[in-house]
C-alpha positions, 0 to 999 in steps of 0.5 A: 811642820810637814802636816800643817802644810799638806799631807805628804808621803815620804820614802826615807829621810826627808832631807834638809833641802824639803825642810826649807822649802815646806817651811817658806811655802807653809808659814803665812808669816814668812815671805815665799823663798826668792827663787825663779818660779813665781805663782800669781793667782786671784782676779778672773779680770786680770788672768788673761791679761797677766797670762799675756805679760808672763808669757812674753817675760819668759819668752824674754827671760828663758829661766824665769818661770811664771805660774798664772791662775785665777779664781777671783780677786777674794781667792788671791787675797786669801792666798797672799795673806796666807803666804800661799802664792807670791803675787795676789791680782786683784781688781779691786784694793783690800778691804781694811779687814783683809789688811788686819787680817794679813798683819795679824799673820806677819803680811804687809801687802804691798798695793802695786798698780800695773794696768788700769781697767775701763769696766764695760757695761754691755748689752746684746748688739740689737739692744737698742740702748747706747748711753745710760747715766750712773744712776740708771746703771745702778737702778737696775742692778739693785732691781728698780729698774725692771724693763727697757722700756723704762729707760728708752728702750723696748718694752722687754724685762732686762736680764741681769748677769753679774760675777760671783761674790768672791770676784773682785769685779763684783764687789768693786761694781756693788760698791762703786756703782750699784751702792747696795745690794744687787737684785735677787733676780742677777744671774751670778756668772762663774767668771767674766767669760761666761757674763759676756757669753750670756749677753751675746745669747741674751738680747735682753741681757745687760752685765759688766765685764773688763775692757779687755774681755770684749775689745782688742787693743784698736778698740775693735768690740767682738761680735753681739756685744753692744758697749754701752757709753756712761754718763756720770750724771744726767747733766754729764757727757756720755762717755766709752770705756774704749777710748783709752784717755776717756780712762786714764784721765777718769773721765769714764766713770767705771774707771779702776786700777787693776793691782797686783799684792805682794807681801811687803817689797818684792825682790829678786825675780819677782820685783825683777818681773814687775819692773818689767811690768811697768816698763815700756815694753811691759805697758806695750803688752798691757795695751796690745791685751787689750786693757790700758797703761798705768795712768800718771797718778798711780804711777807716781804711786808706785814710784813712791813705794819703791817699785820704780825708780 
């Protein structure tokens, strides 16, 4: 049991306490023991923002004790489905063979929604492009579009930055936006700070990132960073991710769930954390992060599940 977990050295008898706990921890199978620290890891989108709520339940709740990490959504999901973390973030929902995957190990994922996300198309502030449609976006990931030039702009070849494959971030915008293979010539960032850094060097440069990387919760965007206004349709209105209705309601077209995977239905300190979440005061910290509050639909979601009342 010992060497299917992790290599350990041990001086004397291993005691009945260690047994238990290296069993809870190593089998995928088995839900992680109830107990005051809580590990959450996966989406470099929602790290930040879940770093935020931790921190403030803890201040809250001084015997709680909450680990955040990221990684990527991929990496989260790969962990939840091997029971090494309590809480998998994930800005995108599992694929159905990840699901397969954690059933054939004894996981039932449960989907909890806690935020919702307006993912930012951006450019360098000189860039003087302020709207574009769904279809232009994709044209240029998928390497069509190659110059400003072509879509109103200046006569200057685009530059493109997008996440890492195991970003949830990234297969979200390859399957909702892009829909096919993104251009050889994307630039693939390590993680979402690193897109938006690019494009504030690069003013040719376009990437995609979550709200609340590049804007605070008055909607104030940081400096060299253009947040371009997307249209569903060449016959459609333009909207911005930085209006929180434009959101919640889905008018903005990059409109997403931000999730929060647990293996079947959390008890104890950790359902005791995400009720908090989707509280009042929880949601408040959302907002402050600079991301949105759960809109009525996925609330009423999570309602069905059991999570709230």
């Amino acid at each position: 049991m010992i060497n299917a977990c992790k290599k350990l050295t041990l001086s004397g008898l291993v005691s009945l306490v260690v047994v238990v706990g290296l069993f809870f921890g190593c089998g995928s199978g088995e839900k992680r023991a109830d107990r005051a620290h809580i590990q959450i890891n996966g989406s470099d989108t929602e790290v930040n923002l879940v770093q935020s709520l931790a921190e403030f339940y803890m201040d809250k709740n001084p015997n709680a004790r909450i680990a955040v990490t990221g990684g990527g959504s991929g990496t989260g999901i790969a962990a939840i489905i091997n029971g090494q973390t309590d809480i998998a973030n994930s800005s995108r929902s599992m694929r159905e063979s990840e699901l397969e995957q954690a059933r054939q190990r004894g996981v039932e994922p449960l989907p909890i929604v806690f935020a919702m996300d307006g993912l930012a198309v951006v450019t360098h502030e000189n860039n003087p492009i302020n709207s574009l449609t769904i279809d232009q976006v994709a044209s240029i990931y998928r390497g069509e579009i190659l110059n400003w030039g072509e879509v109103g702009g200046p006569d200057q070849a685009i530059t493109l930055y997008g996440r890492q494959s195991n970003s949830g971030t990234y297969v979200y915008f390859r399957e909702h936006v892009v829909k096919g293979d993104y251009s050889g010539r994307m630039r693939n960032m390590n993680g979402t700070a690193q897109i938006v850094e690019a494009v504030r060097n690069d003013v040719a440069g376009i990437g995609y990132v979550g709200i609340g990387y590049i804007a605070d919760h008055e909607g104030t965007v940081i400096s060299r960073i253009n947040v371009v206004n997307i249209a569903a349709d060449e016959n459609s209105p333009a909207v911005s991710p930085l209006d929180p209705e434009n959101v919640m309601s889905g008018d903005y077209p990059i409109s997403r769930p931000l999730y929060q995977y647990t293996n079947g239905m959390p008890e104890g300190d950790m359902l005791a954390f995400i009720r908090w979440e989707l509280s009042e005061e929880g949601q408040q910290v959302v907002a402050r992060s600079g991301y949105y509050p759960v809109s009525n639909n996925y609330m009423q979601l999570n309602r069905e599940l059991g999570i709230i009342e």
